[in-house]
C-alpha positions as CSV (number, residue, x, y, z in Angstrom):
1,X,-4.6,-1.8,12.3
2,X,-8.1,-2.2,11.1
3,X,-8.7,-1.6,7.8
4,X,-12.3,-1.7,7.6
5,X,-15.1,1.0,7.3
6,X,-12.7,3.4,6.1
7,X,-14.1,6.4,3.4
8,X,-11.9,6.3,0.9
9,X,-12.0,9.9,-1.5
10,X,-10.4,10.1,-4.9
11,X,-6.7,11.7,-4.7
12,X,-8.3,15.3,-6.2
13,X,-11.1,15.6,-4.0
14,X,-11.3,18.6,-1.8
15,X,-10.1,17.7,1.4
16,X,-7.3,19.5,3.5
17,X,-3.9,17.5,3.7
18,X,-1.8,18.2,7.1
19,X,1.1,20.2,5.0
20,X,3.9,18.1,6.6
21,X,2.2,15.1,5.0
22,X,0.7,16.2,1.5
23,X,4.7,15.3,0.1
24,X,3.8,11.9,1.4
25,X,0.3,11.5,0.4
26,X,-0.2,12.7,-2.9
27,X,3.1,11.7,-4.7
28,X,2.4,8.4,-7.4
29,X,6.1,7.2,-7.2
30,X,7.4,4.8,-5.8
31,X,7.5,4.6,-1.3
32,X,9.6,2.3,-1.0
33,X,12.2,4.4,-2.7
34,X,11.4,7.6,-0.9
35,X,11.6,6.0,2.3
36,X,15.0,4.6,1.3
37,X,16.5,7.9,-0.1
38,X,15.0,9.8,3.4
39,X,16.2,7.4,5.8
40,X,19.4,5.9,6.7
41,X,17.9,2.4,7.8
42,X,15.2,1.3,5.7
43,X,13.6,-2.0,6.4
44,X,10.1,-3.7,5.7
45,X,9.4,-6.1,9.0
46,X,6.3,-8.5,7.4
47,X,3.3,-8.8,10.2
48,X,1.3,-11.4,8.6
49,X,1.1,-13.0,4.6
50,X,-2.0,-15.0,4.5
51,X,-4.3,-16.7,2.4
52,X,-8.1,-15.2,3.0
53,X,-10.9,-13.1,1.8
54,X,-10.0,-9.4,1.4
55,X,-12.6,-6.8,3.1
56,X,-15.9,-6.4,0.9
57,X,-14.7,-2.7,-0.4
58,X,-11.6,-4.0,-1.5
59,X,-12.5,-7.4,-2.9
60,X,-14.6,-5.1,-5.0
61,X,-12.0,-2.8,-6.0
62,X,-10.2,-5.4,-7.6
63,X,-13.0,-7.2,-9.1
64,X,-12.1,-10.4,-7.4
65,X,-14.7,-13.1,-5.1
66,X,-11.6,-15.7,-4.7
67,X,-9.2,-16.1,-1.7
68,X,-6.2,-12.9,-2.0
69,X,-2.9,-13.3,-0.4
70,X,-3.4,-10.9,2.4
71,X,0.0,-9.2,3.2
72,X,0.5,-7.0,6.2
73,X,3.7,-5.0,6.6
74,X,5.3,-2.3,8.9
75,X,7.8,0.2,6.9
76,X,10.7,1.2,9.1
77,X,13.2,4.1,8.6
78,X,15.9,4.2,11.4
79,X,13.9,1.2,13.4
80,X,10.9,2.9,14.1
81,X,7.7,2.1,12.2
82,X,6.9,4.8,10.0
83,X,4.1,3.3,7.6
84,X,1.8,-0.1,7.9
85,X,0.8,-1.3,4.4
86,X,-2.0,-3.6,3.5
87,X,-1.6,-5.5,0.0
88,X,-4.1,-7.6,-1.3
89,X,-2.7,-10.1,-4.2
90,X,-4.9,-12.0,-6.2
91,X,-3.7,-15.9,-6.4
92,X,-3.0,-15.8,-10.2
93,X,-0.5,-16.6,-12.9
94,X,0.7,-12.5,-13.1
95,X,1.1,-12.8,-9.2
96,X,3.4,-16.0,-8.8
97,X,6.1,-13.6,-8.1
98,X,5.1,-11.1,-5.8
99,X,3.7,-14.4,-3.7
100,X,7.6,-15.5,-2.7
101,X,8.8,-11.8,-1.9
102,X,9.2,-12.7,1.8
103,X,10.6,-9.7,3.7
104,X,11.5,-7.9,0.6
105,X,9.4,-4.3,-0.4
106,X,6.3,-5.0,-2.4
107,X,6.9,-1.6,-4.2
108,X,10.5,-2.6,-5.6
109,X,8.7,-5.3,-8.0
110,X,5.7,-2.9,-8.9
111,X,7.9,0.2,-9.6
112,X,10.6,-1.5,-11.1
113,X,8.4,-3.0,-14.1
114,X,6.7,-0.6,-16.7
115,X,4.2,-3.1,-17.9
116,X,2.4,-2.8,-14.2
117,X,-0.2,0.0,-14.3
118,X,-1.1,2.2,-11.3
119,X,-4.5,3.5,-10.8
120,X,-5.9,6.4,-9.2
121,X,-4.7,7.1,-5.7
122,X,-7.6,7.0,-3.2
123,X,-7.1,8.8,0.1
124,X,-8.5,8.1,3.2
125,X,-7.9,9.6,7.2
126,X,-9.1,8.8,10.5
127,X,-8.0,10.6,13.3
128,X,-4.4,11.3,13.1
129,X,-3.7,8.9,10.8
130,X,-3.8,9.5,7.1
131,X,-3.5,6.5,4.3
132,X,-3.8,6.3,0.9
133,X,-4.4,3.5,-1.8
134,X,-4.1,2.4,-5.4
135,X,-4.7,-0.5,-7.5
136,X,-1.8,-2.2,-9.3
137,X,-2.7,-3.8,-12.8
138,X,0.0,-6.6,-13.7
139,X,-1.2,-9.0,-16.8
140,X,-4.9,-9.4,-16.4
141,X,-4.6,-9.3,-12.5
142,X,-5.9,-6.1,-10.5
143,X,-4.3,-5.7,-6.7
144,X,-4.7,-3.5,-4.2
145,X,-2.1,-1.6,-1.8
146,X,-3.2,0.4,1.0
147,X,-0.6,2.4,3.2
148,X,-1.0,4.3,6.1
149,X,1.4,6.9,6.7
150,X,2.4,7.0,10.5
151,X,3.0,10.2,12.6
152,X,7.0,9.0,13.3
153,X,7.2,9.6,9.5
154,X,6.1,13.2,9.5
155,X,5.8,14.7,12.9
């Protein structure tokens, strides 16, 4: 999915939500943990986890010029993908961990640590498919996670 060129709106702005989706969208818990308690079969299939430059509005977002670990994900409840995630990871001391999670869910390690601090939620949509992103403060190190939430999930 290409990531790029999206308009991204601040979680309160005024835009209309699909109702079946606003649950989805607008809630600052953890995913990974409401996809486990909706679904029978949760599982996080890893599409790519790459060193590289993230996207100009992103790299920006988190205040960072240097090479990111660039992970790609698909989210799967029952085996069919029902969200694609985009994370971009800083290369830094407060991010050694998250570099080795392998197939394991990026939000388990943010969610499960109160010393990480979410920002705002940013919201984003382009034809039927709705995301939604937030930074992730852990130590000195700002990263980024996007998600896109897919129509299997709310259809």
């Amino acid at each position: 999915m290409d990531t790029r060129n999206l308009l991204w709106v601040n979680s309160d702005a005024q835009i209309t939500i699909p109702v079946a989706l606003k649950s989805w969208l607008i809630d600052d818990k953890s995913l990974t943990q409401k996809l486990k308690q909706t679904f029978e079969d949760f599982s996080v299939n890893v599409l790519s986890q790459i060193q590289c430059r993230a996207h100009k509005d992103e790299a920006d977002l988190i205040n960072t010029k240097a090479n990111c670990i660039i992970r790609e994900v698909e989210l799967l409840g029952n085996q069919q993908v029902v969200v694609f995630a985009r994370s971009i990871i800083p290369i830094t001391n407060d991010t050694k961990d998250l570099r080795t999670i392998n197939d394991k869910p990026l939000g388990e390690f943010l969610f499960n640590d109160s010393n990480i601090i979410r920002g705002e939620l940013q919201i984003t949509h382009t034809g039927n498919i709705w995301g939604r992103r937030s930074t992730f403060t852990i130590g000195n190190t700002k990263l980024l996670v996007s998600e896109f939430f897919l129509k299997n999930l709310y259809a």
